[in-house]
C-alpha positions in Angstrom: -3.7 -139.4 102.5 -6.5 -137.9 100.6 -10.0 -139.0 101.4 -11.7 -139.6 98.2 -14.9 -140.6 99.7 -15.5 -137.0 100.8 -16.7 -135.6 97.5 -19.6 -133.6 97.7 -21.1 -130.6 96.5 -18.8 -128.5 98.4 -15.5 -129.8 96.3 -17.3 -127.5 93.4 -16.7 -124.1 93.4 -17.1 -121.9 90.5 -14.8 -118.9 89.9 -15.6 -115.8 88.6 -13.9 -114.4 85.2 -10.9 -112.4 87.1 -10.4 -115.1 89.2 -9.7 -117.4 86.5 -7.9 -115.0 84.9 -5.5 -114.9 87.3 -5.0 -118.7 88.6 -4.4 -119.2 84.9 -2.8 -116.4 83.1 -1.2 -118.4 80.7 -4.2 -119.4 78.6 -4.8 -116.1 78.2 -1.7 -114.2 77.3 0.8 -117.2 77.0 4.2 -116.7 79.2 4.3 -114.1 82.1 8.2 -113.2 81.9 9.9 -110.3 83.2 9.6 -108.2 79.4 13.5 -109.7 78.3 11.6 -111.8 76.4 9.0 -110.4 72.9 6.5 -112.8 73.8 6.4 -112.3 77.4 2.6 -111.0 79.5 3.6 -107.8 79.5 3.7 -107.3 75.8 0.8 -109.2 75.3 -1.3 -106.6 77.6 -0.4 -103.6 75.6 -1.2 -105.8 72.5 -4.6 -106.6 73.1 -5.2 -103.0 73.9 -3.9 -101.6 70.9 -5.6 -104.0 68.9 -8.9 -102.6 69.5 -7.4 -99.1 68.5 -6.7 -100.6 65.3 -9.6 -102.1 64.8 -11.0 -98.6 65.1 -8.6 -97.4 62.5 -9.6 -100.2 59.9 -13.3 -99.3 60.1 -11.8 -95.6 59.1 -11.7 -94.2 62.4 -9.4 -92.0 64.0 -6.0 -91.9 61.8 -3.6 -91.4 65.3 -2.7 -93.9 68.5 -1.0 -92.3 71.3 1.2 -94.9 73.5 3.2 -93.4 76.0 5.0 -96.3 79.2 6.5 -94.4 81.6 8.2 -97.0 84.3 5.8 -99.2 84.5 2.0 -97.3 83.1 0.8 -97.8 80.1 -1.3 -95.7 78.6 -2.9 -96.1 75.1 -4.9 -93.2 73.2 -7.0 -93.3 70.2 -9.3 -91.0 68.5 -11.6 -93.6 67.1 -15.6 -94.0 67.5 -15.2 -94.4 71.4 -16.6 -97.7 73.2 -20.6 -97.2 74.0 -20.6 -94.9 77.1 -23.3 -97.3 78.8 -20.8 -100.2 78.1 -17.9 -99.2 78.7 -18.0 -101.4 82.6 -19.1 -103.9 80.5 -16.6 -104.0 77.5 -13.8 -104.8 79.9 -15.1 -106.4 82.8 -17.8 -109.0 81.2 -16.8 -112.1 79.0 -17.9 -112.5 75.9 -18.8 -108.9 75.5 -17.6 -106.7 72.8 -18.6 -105.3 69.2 -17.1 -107.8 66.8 -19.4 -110.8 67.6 -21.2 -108.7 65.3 -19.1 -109.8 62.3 -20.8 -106.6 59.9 -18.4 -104.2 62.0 -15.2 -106.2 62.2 -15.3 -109.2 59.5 -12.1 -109.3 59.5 -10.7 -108.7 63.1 -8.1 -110.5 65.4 -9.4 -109.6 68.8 -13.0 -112.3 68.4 -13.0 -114.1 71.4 -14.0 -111.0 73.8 -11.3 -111.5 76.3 -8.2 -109.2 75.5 -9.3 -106.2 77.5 -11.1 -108.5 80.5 -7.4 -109.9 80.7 -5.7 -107.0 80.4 -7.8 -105.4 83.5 -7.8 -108.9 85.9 -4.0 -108.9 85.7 -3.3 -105.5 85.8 -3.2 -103.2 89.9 -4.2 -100.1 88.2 -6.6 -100.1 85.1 -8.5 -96.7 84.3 -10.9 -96.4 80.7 -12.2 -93.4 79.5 -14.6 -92.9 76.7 -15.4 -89.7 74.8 -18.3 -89.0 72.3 -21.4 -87.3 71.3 -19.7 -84.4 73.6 -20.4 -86.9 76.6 -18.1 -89.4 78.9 -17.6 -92.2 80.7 -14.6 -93.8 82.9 -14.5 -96.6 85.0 -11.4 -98.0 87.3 -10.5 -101.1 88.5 -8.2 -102.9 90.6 -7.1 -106.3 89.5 -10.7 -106.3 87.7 -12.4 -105.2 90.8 -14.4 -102.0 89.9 -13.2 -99.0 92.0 -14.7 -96.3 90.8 -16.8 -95.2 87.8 -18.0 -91.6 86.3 -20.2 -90.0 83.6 -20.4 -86.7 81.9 -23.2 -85.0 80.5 -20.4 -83.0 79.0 -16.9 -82.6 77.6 -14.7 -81.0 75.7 -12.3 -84.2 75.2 -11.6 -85.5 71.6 -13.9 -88.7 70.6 -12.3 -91.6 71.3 -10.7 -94.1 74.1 -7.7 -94.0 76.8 -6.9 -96.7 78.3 -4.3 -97.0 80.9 -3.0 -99.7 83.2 -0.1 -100.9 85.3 0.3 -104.9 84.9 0.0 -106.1 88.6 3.5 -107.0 90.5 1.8 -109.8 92.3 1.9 -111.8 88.7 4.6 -110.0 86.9 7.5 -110.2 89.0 10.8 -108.0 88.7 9.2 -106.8 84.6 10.6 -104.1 82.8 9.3 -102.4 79.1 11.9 -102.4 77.1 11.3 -100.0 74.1 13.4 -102.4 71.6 10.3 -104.9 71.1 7.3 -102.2 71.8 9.2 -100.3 68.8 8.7 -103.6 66.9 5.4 -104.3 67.3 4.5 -101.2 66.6 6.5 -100.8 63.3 4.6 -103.6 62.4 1.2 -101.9 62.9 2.0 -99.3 60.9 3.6 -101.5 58.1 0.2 -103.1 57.9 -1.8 -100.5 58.2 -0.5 -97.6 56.0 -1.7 -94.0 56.9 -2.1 -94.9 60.3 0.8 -93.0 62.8 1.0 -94.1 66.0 3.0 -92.1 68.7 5.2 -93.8 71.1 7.0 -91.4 73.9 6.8 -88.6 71.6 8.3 -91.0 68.6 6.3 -91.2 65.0 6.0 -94.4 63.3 4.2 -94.1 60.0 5.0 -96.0 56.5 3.3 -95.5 53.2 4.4 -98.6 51.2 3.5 -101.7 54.2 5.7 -104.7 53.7 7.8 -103.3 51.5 9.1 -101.0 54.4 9.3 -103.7 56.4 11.4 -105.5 54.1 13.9 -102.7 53.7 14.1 -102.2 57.9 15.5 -106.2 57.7 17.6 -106.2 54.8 20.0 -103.1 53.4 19.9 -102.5 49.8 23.2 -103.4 49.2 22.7 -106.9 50.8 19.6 -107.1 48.4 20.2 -109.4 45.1 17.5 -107.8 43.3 14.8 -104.7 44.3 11.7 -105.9 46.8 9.1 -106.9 44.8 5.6 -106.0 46.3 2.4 -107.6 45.0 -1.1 -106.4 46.5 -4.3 -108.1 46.1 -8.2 -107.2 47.9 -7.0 -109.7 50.9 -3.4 -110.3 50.6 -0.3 -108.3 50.5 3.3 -109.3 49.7 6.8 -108.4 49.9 10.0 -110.1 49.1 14.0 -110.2 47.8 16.7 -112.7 48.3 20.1 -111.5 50.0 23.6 -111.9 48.8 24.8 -113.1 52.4 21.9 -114.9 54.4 22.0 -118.4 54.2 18.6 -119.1 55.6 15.3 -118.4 54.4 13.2 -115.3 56.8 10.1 -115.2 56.7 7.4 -112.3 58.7 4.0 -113.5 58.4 0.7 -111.7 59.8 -3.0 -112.7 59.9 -5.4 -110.0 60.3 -2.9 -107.4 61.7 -1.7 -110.6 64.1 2.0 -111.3 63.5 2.3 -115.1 63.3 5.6 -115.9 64.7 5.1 -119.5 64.2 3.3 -119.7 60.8 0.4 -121.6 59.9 -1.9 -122.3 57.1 -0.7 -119.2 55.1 2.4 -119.9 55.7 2.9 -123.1 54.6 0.9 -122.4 51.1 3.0 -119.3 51.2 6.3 -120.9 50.9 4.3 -124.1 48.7 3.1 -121.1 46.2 6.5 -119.2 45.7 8.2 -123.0 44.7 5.3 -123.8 42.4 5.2 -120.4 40.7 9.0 -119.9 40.1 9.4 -124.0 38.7 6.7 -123.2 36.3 8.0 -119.9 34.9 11.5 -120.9 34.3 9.9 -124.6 33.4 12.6 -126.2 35.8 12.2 -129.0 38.4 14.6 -126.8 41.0 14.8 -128.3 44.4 12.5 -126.4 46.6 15.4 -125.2 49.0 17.5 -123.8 46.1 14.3 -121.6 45.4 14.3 -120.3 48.8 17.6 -120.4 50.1 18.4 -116.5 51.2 14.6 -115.7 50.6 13.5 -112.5 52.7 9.8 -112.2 52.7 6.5 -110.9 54.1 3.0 -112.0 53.9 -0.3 -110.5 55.1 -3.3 -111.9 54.5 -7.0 -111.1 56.0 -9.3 -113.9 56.5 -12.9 -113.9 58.2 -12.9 -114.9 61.5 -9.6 -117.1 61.8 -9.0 -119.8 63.7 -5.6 -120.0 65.3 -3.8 -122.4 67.5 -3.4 -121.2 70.8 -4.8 -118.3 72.7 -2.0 -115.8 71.8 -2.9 -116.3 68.4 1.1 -117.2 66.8 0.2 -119.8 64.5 -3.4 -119.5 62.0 -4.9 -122.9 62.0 -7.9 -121.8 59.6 -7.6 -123.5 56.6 -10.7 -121.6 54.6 -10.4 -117.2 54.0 -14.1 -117.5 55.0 -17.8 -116.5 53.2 -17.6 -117.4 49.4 -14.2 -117.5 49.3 -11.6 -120.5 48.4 -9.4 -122.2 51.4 -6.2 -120.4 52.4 -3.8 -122.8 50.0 -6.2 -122.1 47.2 -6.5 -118.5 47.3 -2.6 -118.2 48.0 -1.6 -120.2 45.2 -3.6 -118.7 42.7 -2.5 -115.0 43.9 1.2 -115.9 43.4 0.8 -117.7 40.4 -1.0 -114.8 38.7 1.0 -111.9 40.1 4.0 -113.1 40.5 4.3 -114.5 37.2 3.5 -111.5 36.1 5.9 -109.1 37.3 8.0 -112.0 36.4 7.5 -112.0 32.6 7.5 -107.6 32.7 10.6 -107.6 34.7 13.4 -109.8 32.6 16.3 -108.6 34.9 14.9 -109.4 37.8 14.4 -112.8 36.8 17.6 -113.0 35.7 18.8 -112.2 39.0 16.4 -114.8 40.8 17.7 -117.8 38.4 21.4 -117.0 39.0 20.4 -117.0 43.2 18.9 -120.5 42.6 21.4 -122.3 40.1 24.2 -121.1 42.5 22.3 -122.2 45.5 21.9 -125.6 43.6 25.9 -125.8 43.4 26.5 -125.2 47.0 23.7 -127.2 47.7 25.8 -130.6 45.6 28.9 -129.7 46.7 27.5 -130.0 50.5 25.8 -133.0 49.8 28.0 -135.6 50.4 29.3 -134.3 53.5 25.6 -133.0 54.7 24.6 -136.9 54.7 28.1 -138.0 56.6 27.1 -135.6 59.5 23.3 -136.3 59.3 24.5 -139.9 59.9 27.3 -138.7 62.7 24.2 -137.0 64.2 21.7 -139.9 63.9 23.7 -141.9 65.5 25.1 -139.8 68.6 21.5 -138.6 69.2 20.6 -141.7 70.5 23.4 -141.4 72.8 24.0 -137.4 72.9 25.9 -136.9 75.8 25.9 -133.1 74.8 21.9 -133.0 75.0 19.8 -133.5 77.9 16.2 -132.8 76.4 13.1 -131.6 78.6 9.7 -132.9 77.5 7.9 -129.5 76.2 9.3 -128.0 72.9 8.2 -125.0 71.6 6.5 -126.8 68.2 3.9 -128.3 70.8 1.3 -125.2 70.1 -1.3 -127.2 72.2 0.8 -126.9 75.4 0.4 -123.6 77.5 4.0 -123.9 78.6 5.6 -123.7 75.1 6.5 -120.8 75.4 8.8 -121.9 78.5 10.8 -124.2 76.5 14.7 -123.1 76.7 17.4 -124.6 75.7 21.0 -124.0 78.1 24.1 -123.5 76.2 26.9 -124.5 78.6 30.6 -125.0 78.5 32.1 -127.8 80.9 31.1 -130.5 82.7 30.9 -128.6 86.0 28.6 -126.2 84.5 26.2 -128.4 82.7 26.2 -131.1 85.4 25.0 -128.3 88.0 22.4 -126.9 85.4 21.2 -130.4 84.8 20.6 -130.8 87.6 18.6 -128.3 89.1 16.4 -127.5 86.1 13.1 -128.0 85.0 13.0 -131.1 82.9 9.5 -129.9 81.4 10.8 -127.2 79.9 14.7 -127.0 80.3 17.0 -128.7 78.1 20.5 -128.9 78.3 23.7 -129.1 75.8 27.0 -128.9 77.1 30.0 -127.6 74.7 33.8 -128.9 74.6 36.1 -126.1 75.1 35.0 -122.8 73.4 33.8 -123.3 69.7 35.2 -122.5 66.8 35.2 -118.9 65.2 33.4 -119.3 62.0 33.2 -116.1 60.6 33.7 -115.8 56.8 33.9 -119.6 56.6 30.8 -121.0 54.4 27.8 -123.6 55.5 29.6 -126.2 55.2 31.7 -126.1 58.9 28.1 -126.4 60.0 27.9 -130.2 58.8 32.2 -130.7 59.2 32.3 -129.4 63.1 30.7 -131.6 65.4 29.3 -129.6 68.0 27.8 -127.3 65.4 26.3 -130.4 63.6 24.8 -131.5 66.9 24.0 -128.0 67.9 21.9 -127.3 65.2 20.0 -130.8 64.8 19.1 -130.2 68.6 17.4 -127.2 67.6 16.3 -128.4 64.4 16.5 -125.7 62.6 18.6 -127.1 59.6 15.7 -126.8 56.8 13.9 -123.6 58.4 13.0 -122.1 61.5 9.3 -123.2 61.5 11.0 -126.6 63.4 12.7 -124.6 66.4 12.6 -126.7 69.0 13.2 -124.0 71.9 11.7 -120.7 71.8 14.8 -119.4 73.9 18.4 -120.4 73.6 20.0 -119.0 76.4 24.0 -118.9 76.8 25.1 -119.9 80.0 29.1 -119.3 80.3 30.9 -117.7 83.0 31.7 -114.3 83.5 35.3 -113.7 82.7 37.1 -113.3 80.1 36.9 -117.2 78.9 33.0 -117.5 78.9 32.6 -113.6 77.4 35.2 -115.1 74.3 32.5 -118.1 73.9 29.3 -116.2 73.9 30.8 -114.1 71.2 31.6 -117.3 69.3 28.6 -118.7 69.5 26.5 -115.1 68.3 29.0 -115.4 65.2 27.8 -118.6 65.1 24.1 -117.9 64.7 25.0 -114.5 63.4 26.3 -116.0 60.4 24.2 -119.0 59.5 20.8 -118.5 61.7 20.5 -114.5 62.0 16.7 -115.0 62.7 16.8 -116.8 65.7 18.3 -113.5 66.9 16.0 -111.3 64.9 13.2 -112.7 65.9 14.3 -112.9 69.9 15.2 -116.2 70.4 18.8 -115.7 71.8 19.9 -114.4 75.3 22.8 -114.4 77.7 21.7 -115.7 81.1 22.9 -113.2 83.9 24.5 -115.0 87.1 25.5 -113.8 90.7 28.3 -112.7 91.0 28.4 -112.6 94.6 26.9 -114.3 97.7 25.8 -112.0 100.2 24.6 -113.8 104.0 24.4 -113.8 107.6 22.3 -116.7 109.5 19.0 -115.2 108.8 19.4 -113.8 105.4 21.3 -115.0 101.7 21.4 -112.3 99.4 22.3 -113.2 95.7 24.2 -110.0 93.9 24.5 -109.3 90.3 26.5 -106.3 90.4 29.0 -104.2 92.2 26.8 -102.1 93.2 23.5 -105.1 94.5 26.9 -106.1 96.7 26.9 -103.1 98.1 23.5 -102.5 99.0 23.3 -106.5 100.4 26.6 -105.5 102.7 24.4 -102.5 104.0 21.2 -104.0 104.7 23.0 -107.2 106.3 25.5 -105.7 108.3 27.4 -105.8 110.4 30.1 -108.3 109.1 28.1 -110.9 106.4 29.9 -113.6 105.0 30.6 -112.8 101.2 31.4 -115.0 98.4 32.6 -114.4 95.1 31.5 -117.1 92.5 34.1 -117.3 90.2 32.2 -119.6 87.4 29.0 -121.7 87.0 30.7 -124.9 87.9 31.5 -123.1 91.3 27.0 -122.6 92.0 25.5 -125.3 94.1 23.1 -126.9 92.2 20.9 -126.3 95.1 21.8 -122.7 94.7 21.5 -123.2 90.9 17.7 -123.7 90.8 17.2 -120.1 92.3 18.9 -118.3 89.4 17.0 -120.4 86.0 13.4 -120.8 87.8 11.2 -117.8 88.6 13.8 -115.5 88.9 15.5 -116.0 86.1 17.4 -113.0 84.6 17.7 -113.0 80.7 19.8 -110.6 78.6 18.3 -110.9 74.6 20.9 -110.6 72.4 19.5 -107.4 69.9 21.0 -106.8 66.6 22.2 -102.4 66.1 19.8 -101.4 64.2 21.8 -99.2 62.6 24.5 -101.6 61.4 24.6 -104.7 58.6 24.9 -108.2 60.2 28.1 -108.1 57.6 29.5 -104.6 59.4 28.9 -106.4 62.6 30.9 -109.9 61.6 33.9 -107.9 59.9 34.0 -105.7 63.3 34.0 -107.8 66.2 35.2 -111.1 64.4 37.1 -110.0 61.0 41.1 -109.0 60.7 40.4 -104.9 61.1 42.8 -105.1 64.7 44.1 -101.7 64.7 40.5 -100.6 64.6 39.0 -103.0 67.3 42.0 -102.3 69.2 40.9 -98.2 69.1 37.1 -99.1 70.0 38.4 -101.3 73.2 40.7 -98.6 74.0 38.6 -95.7 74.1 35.7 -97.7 75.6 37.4 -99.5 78.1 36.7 -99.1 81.5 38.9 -100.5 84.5 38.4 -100.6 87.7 39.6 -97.3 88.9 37.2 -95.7 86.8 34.4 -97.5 88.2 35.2 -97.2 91.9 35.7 -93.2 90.2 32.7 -93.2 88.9 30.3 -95.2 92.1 31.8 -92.0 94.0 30.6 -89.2 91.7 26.8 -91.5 91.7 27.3 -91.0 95.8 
C-alpha cells in the first residue's frame, strides 16, 4: 500500500521539454498509429514541418517545397527566408520560441503556439536542420531532441532557405509505415490553398491555379455535378461548391488558416447556417434546411488572426471572432454569402434553376421518407436502450477535450462468437462493439429509404450518428472485423456498398478500415509467433524450429479472447479502405455490385490467383 505520509520535496520533479514530449505525445500531435490511419503521429510530424515552409511562402517567399520519404526519412526543402542562423538550436529545441509571436510577420498563421518543430525533433531518432542565407549556414542535429552535433559556415554556395529532415523514432512509433495515399492528400490541399505554390513530392508536382475549385473537381466528376462549381472569393475567405446528382449526403472540406479542419468549428457551423439563410431568401421560400443541403459538395477557407482551436492538433476552430477590427466568424460569413452568393445567383438564372429543382426534389424524397423515417427512429429509440447489437466504450470521437478521441473505434462484427471474443478483450474507453446477423443486405441501386426499413442499417447508422451529417460521428474509425474467407470477404464488400452508397465520406475522409487478423499461430514453449501471411508463417517456422506447433485460425470466433486483446491493442493492424482515384463511386457500385457478370467474371478470371501460382511465385522470390 502506498504511503501517503511520505510526500516531500522529492515526490516533485520537473521534466524538461523533450521529456514531456515524449511521456505525453498525445497532447502534442494527437494519436501515435502505425500511418494506416490520416490522422495518425507520423503525419502530423511532416505537417508541422511543412507548415512553417508555408508560412514562408505566404509572406512571398520561396515559390517551391521539396518533400522527398524514402522508408522511413523525411526530408522537407524550401527556398524561403531561412530560420536566423544564430537560432536555428533555438527554433527547434526551445519552447515558446519562433517568429510568429510576432503577429506583424505571420497574422494569420496556424503554427502559434511554438511547439510543432520542438515535437517534431523530441519524437523523432534522427533530426538534422540546415539553414542557408546571406551566403552563410547553419545545421544542428539531434537525437530524440538531444543535440548531437551543430556547424556554421562563413560560406556557402547552397540556395537560401531550410531542410529539414528527420526519422520519427521507433521507440514511440511502432511497426509505422508512410503511405503516399494521405501525404498526396495533404499536400493537394496545400497547394489548393495556396495557389502558385508547387510542392514536389518524390519527384511528383502538385500545383493548382484555381484553389477550391480544384479541389472540388478532384471529389466530384463533372458528370456527377448538377450544376458548374461555383467559386466565390473574398480578402479572407474563399469558397467553392455544387451539389451531385448521386450523393445522398452533404460533404463538406473546411480549412482555417491553411489548417484542414476535419471536424468543423465556428466557420463551419455559420458556413452551413449562411448557405440555408441565403438560398431561403433568394427564392423567398421557407425550404427545410436539409433539402437545401442534401448532396451539397463544398469547400471553405477562411483566414482569421490568431485562432483559437479545440485541441492541440488543431481539427476543429473554436474562435468565434476573425480578430483586429473585424466582425465574429458567423457575422463575417453570413454577410459574405449573402452578398456573393446572391449575387452570382441573380447573374446566373440557370444555375438557380438547377439548385431549386435539387431542393424541391429533395423535399419529395424527404416526405415520402417521412413516415417511415419516424417508425425506425422509434424502432431505434427503443432497442437502444436495450441494443444487444451495440456495446459502447466511454470516449467518442465528438469529445474534442479528450486526448484519446482520436482512439475511438467502432468493431463491425458478424456472429456471436466473434463479437463475444472482441467484447471481451477490448478497450472499453475507446472500443465499441456492434455485432451483425448474418451478412447484410446488398443495397446497391436501392434508394435511402432501406436505410430506415432494414434494421441493422437503422441501428448501424444511429450508433454512429451520422443520420443528419457527419459533424456527429461518433467513432473516428470503423473498422470491419469478419473472417478471412470467402463468407466474411462477401460481408465486408456489403458493408463498403453500404457506406459507398449512402455515407461515401466516411470513406473519403478515412474513417473506414478492414482489420487484418492472424492467420496462423506459430509456437514452441518459449516463443508464440502470430502470422499474417504465408510467407510471416514461414519465416516463424524457421526462426522456431525445429518442429513448432502451428495453428491455423479459421475465423474470429475461433481467437481466444485472451489471444484477441494482442491483435486490437497496440499492435493493431488496420487496412483503410481508399476510394481509385481514378474511378466514380458510381463506376465502382455498377462494377463490383451491379448486373455486368460477364465482365466481373473476366476481371476475376484474369486476376485470379490460386494457389499453385503462389507457391510458383514464393519460388521465383527465393
Amino acid at each position: 500500500m502506498l504511503d501517503q505520509t511520505n510526500y516531500t520535496e522529492d515526490n516533485i520533479r520537473s521534466l524538461d521539454w523533450k521529456e514531456h514530449i515524449r511521456m505525453r505525445p498525445g497532447m502534442y500531435i494527437g494519436k501515435l498509429g502505425d500511418g494506416s490511419s490520416p490522422d495518425d503521429g507520423i503525419y502530423i510530424l511532416l505537417k508541422e514541418v511543412l507548415d512553417n515552409s508555408i508560412d514562408e511562402y505566404v509572406m512571398g517567399a520561396g515559390k517551391t517545397i521539396e518533400i522527398s520519404i524514402q522508408g522511413s526519412k523525411v526530408i522537407v526543402r524550401d527556398y524561403g527566408r531561412g530560420i536566423p542562423l544564430g537560432k536555428v538550436v533555438d527554433v527547434v529545441s526551445k519552447m515558446n520560441t519562433g517568429g510568429k509571436y510576432d503577429s506583424r510577420a505571420f497574422k494569420k498563421s496556424v503554427g502559434l503556439n511554438g511547439v510543432g518543430t520542438k515535437a517534431v525533433n523530441a519524437l523523432s531518432s534522427y533530426f538534422r536542420v540546415e539553414s542557408s542565407r546571406d551566403g552563410k549556414s547553419a545545421s544542428a542535429e539531434f537525437e530524440q531532441g538531444n543535440l548531437k552535433d551543430q556547424e556554421f559556415l562563413e560560406e556557402t554556395t547552397r540556395r537560401k532557405g531550410t531542410k529539414v529532415s528527420f526519422v520519427p523514432d521507433e521507440i514511440i512509433f511502432k511497426n509505422y509505415k508512410f503511405r503516399n495515399e494521405y501525404v498526396e492528400k495533404m499536400l493537394k490541399n496545400y497547394v489548393y490553398l495556396n495557389p502558385g505554390l508547387t510542392i514536389v513530392f518524390n519527384g511528383e508536382k502538385y500545383y493548382s491555379e484555381n484553389g477550391l475549385k480544384d479541389l472540388l473537381s478532384e471529389n466530384i466528376k463533372e458528370s456527377d455535378m448538377i450544376y458548374p462549381i461555383i467559386h466565390l472569393k473574398g480578402d479572407d475567405i474563399e469558397v467553392a461548391l455544387t451539389h451531385s446528382r448521386t450523393q445522398y449526403s452533404e460533404e463538406y472540406h473546411s480549412f482555417v488558416n491553411g489548417q484542414n479542419t476535419t471536424q468543423g468549428g465556428t466557420h463551419l457551423s455559420a458556413y452551413r447556417e449562411a448557405i440555408v439563410k441565403t438560398i431561403r431568401e433568394f427564392y423567398g421560400k421557407n425550404y427545410d434546411a436539409s433539402d437545401v443541403r442534401k448532396s451539397i459538395v463544398t469547400a471553405i477557407a477562411i483566414k482569421v488572426m490568431e485562432p483559437v482551436f479545440e485541441s492541440q492538433t488543431k481539427t476543429k476552430l473554436g474562435s468565434t471572432d476573425m480578430g483586429g477590427e473585424l466582425p465574429t466568424v458567423r457575422t463575417y460569413i453570413n454577410d459574405f454569402i449573402k452578398r456573393y452568393l446572391d449575387n452570382f445567383l441573380h447573374k446566373n438564372t440557370d444555375t438557380a434553376d438547377k439548385i431549386q429543382r435539387k431542393i424541391l426534389q429533395a423535399e419529395r424524397e424527404r416526405k415520402e421518407l417521412s413516415g417511415i423515417r419516424k417508425l425506425a427512429k422509434d424502432r431505434a429509440k427503443k432497442a437502444s436502450l436495450h441494443n444487444k447489437k451495440l456495446r459502447d466504450c466511454r470516449v467518442h470521437f465528438g469529445d474534442i477535450k479528450n486526448e484519446r478521441n482520436l482512439e475511438s473505434t467502432l468493431f463491425i462484427t458478424e456472429g456471436d462468437s466473434a463479437s463475444g471474443s472482441i467484447t471481451k478483450s477490448r478497450d472499453v474507453n475507446t472500443q465499441a462493439v456492434f455485432s451483425l446477423k448474418g451478412k447484410p443486405l446488398n443495397c446497391y441501386g436501392l434508394s435511402k429509404k432501406i436505410v430506415y426499413e432494414n434494421e441493422e442499417f437503422n441501428l448501424l447508422q444511429a450508433a454512429l450518428n451520422i443520420e443528419e451529417s457527419m459533424e456527429d460521428l461518433r467513432y473516428n474509425n470503423i473498422v470491419i472485423a469478419t473472417d478471412a474467407d470467402v463468407d466474411g470477404m462477401h460481408i465486408r464488400l456489403l458493408l463498403i456498398t453500404f457506406f459507398l452508397q449512402f455515407f461515401p465520406e466516411i470513406i473519403k475522409e478515412g474513417h473506414l478500415y478492414i482489420l487484418q487478423t492472424p492467420l496462423f499461430r506459430v509456437r514452441n514453449k518459449k516463443k508464440t509467433i502470430y502470422c499474417y501471411s504465408e510467407q510471416e508463417r514461414v519465416n516463424a517456422i524457421d526462426e522456431l524450429k525445429p518442429k513448432p506447433e502451428i495453428t491455423r485460425f479459421k475465423g474470429l470466433g475461433e481467437i481466444s479472447p485472451d489471444e484477441f486483446k494482442h491483435f486490437i491493442g497496440g499492435n493493431i493492424r488496420l487496412e483503410p479502405v481508399m476510394l481509385d482515384k481514378d474511378m466514380s463511386i458510381e463506376e465502382l457500385l455498377e462494377f463490383y455490385m451491379g448486373k455486368n457478370t460477364p465482365t466481373r467474371q473476366k476481371f476475376i478470371i484474369n486476376n485470379l490467383k490460386v494457389e499453385i501460382d503462389l507457391v510458383a511465385e514464393k519460388n521465383e522470390n527465393g
